[in-house]
C-alpha positions in Angstrom: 0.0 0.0 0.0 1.8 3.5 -1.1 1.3 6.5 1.1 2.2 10.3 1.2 2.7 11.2 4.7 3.5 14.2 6.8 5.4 13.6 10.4 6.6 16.8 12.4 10.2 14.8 13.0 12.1 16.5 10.8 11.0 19.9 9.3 11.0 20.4 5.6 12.7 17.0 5.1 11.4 14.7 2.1 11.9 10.8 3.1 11.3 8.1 0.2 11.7 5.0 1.2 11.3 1.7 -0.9 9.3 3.6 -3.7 8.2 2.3 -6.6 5.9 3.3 -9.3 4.4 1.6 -12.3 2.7 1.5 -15.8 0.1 -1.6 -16.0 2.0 -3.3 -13.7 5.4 -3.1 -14.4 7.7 -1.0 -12.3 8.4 2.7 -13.9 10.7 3.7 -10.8 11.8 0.8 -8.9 12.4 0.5 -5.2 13.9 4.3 -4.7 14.8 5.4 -1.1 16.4 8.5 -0.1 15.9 11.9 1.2 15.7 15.6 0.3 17.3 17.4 3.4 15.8 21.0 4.0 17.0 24.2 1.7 18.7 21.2 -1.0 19.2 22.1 -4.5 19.1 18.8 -6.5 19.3 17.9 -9.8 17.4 14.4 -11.0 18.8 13.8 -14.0 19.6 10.2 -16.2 18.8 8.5 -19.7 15.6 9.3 -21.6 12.8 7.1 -19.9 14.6 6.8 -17.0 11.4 7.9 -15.0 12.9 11.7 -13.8 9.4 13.1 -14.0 7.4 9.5 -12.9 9.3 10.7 -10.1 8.6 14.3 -9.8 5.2 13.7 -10.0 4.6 11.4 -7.2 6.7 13.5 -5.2 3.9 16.4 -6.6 1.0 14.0 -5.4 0.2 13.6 -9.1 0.9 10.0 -9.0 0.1 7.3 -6.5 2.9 4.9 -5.7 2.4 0.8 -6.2 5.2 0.3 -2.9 6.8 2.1 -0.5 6.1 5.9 0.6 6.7 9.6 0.5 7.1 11.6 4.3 7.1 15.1 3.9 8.7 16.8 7.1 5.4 18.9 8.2 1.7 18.7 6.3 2.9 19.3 2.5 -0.7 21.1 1.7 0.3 24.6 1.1 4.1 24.3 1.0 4.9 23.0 -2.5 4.8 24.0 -5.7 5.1 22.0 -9.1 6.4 23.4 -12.6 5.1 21.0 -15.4 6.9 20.3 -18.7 5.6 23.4 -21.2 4.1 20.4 -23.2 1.3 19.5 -20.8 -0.2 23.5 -20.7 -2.8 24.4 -23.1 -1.2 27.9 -25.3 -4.9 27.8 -26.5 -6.7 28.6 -23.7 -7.6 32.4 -23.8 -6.5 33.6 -21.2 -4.2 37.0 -19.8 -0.7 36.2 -18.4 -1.4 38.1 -15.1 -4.3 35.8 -14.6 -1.6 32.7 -14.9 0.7 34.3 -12.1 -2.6 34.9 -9.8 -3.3 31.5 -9.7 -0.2 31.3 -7.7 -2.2 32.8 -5.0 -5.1 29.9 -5.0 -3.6 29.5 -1.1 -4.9 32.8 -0.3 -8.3 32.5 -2.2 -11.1 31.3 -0.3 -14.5 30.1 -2.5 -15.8 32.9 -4.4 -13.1 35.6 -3.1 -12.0 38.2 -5.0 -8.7 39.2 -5.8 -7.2 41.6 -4.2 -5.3 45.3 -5.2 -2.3 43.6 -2.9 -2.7 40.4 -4.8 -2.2 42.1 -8.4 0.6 44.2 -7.0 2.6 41.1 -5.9 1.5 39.3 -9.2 3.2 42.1 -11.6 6.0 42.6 -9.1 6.1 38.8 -9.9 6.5 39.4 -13.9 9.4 42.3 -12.6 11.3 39.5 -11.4 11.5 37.5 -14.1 11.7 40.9 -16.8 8.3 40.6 -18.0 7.2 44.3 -17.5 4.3 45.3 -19.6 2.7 41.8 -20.6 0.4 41.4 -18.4 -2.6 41.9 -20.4 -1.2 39.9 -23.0 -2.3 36.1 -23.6 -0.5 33.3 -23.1 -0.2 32.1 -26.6 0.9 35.3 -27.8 4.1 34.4 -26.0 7.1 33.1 -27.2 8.4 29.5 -25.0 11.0 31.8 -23.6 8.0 34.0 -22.3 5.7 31.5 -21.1 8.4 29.9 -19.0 8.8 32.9 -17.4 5.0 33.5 -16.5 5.6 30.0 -15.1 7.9 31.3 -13.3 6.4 34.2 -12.1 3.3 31.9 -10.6 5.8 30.2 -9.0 7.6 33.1 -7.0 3.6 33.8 -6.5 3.0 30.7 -4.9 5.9 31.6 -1.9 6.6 27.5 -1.3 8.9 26.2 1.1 9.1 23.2 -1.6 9.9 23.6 -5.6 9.6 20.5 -8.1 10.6 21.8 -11.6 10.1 19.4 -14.7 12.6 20.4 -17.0 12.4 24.0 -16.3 15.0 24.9 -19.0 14.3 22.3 -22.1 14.2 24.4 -25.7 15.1 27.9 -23.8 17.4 30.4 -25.1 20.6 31.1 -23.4 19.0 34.1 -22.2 16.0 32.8 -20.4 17.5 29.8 -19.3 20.6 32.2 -17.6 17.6 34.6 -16.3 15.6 31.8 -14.7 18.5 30.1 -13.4 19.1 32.8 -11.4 15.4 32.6 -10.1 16.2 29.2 -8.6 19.8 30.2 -7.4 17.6 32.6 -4.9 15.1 29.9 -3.9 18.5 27.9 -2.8 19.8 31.2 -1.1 16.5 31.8 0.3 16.8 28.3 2.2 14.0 26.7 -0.1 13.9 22.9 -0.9 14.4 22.9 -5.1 14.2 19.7 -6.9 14.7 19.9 -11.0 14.5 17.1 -13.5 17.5 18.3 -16.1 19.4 17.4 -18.9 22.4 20.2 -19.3 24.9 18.2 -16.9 27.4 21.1 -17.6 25.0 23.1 -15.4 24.1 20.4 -13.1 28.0 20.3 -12.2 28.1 23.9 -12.0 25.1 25.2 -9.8 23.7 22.2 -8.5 25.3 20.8 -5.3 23.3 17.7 -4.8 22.8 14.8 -7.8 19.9 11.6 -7.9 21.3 10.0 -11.0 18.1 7.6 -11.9 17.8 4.9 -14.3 14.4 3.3 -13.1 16.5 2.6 -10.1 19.2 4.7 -8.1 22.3 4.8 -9.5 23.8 7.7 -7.3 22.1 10.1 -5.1 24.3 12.7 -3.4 27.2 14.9 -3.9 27.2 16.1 -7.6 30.6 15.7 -8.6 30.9 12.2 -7.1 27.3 11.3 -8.4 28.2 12.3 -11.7 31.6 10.0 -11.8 31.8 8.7 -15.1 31.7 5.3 -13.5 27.9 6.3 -12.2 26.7 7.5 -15.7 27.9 4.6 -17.6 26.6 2.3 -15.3 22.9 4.2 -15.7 23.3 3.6 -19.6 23.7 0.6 -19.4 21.3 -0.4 -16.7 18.6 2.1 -19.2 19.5 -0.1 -22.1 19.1 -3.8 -20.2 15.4 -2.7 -19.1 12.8 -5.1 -20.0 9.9 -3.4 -20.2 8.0 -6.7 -20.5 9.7 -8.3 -17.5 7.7 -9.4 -14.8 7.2 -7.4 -11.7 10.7 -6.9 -9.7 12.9 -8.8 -12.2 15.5 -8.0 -14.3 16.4 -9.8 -17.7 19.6 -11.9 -17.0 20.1 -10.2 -13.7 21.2 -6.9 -14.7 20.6 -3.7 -12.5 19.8 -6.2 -9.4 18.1 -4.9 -6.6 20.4 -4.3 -3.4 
């Protein structure tokens, strides 16, 4: 039976322990325990289909676990805040960027409230931060994917969470956005926030990330970037990516490869 918990132990602290999700049955993430410590910036990062954002989104609540469990440090409702992949929002939807950021105040927003002068203020000071002055009115798929992710963005700093989960915040950005945002998320580390990020650039993994979980269905690595990222550990998650049965009963592994310790 999976479970998402909150205990008062250990403030802010994310506990996995034996977690494993699946896809009709057979395992997506397999037997995964660890823990976020509080004010952590990690990367996740590993082959394609290595299940980075299976992950993500059960630590989100988005997906419901087959084993094992997730303990958040104090009651997660209210305290974290998910950035999807720009794939699963709909650009068609009409509807005004400053709207998007104010959704980032649904904590604040009791049933049929209206929003508040203080609410809008915070929302364009929002768009400041992320150097979208003047767009407010605009709608969403008028913007560029550069733009968009930076409304994201901006509903993020909106939503004031002690804990961040970002999908691939920087995938098809230009070196512009992706530097600008970065910096967004370098002040959520300053600022003591717990920020988890499913990436692919391992050049800026190594450089701003201090904490690794190299994941190939399984843990490879989880900890210290630099020694997470041997080249020892990444070959060893290409290979254990390309052995994968995704046919193989539950728990097993085709000729024993990637056992479970």
């Amino acid at each position: 039976m999976s479970e998402i918990l909150a205990t008062r132990s250990a403030p802010d602290v994310i506990e996995i322990n034996n977690l494993t999700l699946a896809y009709q049955g057979h395992p997506a993430v397999h037997h995964v325990t660890g823990r976020f410590l509080p004010g952590s910036l990690t990367a996740i990062v590993g082959p394609n289909g290595a299940g980075k954002s299976t992950l993500l989104g059960a630590l989100s609540g988005q997906l419901q676990a087959a084993e094992g469990s997730i303990r958040f440090g104090h009651a997660a409702n209210g305290m974290l805040a998910y950035l999807p992949q720009q794939s699963s929002i709909d650009r068609e939807f009409p509807v005004r960027v400053l709207d998007v950021v104010l959704l980032g105040a649904w904590r604040e927003l009791k049933s049929f409230s209206r929003v508040t002068a203080l609410m809008r203020s915070r929302a364009t000071e929002a768009l400041a931060a992320v150097g979208l002055v003047g767009f407010e009115r605009r709608f969403i798929g008028e913007l560029s994917v550069g733009q968009l992710q930076r409304v994201l963005f901006a509903r993020l700093l909106m939503q004031d969470a002690a804990i961040i989960l970002l999908d691939e915040p920087f995938n098809a950005l230009d070196t512009r956005t992706a530097d600008d945002l970065l910096q967004v998320v370098l002040t959520w580390h300053r600022e003591a926030r717990t920020v988890i990020a499913v990436l692919h650039d391992m050049n800026m993994v190594r450089a701003h990330f201090p904490e690794t979980l190299l994941l190939a269905r399984e843990v490879i690595a989880w900890g210290d970037s630099t020694q997470a990222l041997a080249p020892e550990n990444l070959a060893r998650a290409r290979q254990t990516s390309e052995y994968w049965d995704e046919r193989a009963p539950w728990c097993a592994r085709p000729n024993g490869a990637g056992a479970i310790r």
